[in-house]
N, C-alpha and C positions, 0 to 999 in steps of 0.2 A: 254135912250131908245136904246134896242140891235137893229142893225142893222147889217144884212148879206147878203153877197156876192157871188153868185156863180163864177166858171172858172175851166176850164179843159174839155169844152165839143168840141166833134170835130164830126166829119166822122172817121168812124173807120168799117176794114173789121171784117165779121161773125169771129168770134175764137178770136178775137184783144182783149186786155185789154185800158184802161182809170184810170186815181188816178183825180177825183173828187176834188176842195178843195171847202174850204167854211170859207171865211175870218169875222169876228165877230167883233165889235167895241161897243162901247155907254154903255155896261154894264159888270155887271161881271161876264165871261163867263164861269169862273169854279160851278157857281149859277145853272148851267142850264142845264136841260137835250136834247139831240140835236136827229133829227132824219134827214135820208133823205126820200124823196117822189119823185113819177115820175109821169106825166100826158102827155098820148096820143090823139093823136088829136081824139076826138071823145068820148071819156073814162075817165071817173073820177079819180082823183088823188089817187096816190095808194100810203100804205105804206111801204120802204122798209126794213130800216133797224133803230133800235134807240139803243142811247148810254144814257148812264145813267152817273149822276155826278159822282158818282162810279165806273164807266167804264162796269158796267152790258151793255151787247149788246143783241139783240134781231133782227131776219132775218123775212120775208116772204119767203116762202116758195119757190114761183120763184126765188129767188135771191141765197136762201142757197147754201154757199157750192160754191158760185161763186165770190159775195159780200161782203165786209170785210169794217164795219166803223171804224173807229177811231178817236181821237180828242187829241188836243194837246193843253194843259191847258194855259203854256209858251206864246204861240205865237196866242192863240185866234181862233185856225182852227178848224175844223171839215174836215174829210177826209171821201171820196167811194173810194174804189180802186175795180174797175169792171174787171174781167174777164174770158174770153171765152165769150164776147159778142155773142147774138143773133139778130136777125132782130128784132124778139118782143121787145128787149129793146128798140128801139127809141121811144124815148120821152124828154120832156122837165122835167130836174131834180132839183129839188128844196132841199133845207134845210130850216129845222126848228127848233127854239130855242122856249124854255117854261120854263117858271117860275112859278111857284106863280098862274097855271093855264093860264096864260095868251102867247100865241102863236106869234112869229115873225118870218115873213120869207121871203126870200131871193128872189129875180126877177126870179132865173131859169136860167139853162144853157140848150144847146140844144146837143142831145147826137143821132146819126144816125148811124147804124150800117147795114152797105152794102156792097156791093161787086162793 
């Protein structure tokens, strides 16, 4: 059973970057295609960005152009590298792995972006 781990989330000022990881174990991770999601206090889980076993990537439109995933097969990661942070991104940021239609995801890190 894949299990995931979020880390990398801080306080970070307006303009600042963050590199997101997202540690993967129990299954085989190169099987799987990963995305990350963010959920604000009060607001439904959003999608931001997904990678594909094949490395197809895919953005929301708030994030493009800011947001960058990536994944590293070797060592079981999933990577966000955020930046030019906003206020609107605070949120709690989660990963998600899929197989076979079936979804696993990771506790959430906490990502606040303030002055």
């Amino acid at each position: 059973q894949m299990q995931l781990v979020e880390s990398g989330g801080a306080l970070v000022q307006p303009g600042g970057s963050l590199r997101l990881s997202c540690a993967a174990s129990g299954s085989i991770f190169s099987l799987y295609d990963l995305g990350w999601y963010r959920q604000a206090p009060g607001k439904q889980r959003e999608l931001l960005a997904t990678i594909t076993t094949g490395g197809s990537t895919n953005y929301a439109d708030s994030v493009k152009g800011r947001f960058t995933i990536s994944r590293e097969n070797t060592k079981n990661m999933v990577y966000l590298q955020m930046n030019n942070l906003k206020p609107e991104d605070t949120a709690v940021y989660y990963c998600k792995a899929i197989w076979g239609g079936k979804p696993y995801w990771g506790q959430g890190t906490q990502v606040t972006v303030s002055s």
